[in-house]
C-alpha positions in Angstrom: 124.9 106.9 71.1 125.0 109.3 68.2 125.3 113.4 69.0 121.4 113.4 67.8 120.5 110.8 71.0 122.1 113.0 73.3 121.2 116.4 72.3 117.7 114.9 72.2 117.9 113.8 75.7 119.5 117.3 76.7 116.7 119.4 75.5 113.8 117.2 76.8 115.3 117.0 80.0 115.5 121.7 79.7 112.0 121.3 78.1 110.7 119.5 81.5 112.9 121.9 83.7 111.3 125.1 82.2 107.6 123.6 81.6 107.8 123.2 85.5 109.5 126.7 86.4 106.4 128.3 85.0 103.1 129.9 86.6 101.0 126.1 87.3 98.1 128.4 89.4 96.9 130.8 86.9 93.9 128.6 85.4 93.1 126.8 89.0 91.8 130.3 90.7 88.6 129.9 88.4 87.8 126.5 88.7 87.0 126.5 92.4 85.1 129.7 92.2 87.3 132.0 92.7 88.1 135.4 89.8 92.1 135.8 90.5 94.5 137.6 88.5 93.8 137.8 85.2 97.3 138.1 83.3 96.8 139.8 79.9 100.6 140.3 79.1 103.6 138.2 80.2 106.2 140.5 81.5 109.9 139.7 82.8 110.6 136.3 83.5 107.6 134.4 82.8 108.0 135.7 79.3 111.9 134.4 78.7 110.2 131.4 80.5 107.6 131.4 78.0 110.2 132.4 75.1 112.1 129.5 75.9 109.7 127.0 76.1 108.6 127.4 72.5 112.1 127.5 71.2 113.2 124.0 73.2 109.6 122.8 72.0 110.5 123.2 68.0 114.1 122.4 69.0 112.9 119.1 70.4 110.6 118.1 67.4 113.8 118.9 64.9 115.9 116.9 66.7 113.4 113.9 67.0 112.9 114.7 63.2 116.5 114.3 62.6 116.8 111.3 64.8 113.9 109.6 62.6 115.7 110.2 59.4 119.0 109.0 60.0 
């Protein structure tokens, strides 16, 4: 497997890791009636979580770029 393959496989496996580490409750409180927190800035760790996830994301879609052209 070229370097491409694996550095491919590296960052999707990071991409699933951080998607996962991230707040999954903060849309649910509304849906069952509830008002919850409203969150109007990300603060601290959810927003190097946050950070991070767009940088893997573009990271991801040059590598399967690169993959497609060679």
């Amino acid at each position: 497997m070229s370097w491409i393959k694996i550095s491919q496989i590296a960052v999707s496996i990071i991409l699933i890791i951080v998607i996962l580490l991230q707040n999954r409750g903060a849309g649910l409180g509304s849906a069952f009636g509830g008002s919850g927190g409203v969150y109007l800035t990300k603060r601290g760790l959810e927003k190097k979580l946050f950070t991070a996830t767009i940088v893997l994301a573009v990271l991801f879609f040059g590598l399967s770029l690169a993959n497609l052209l060679a």
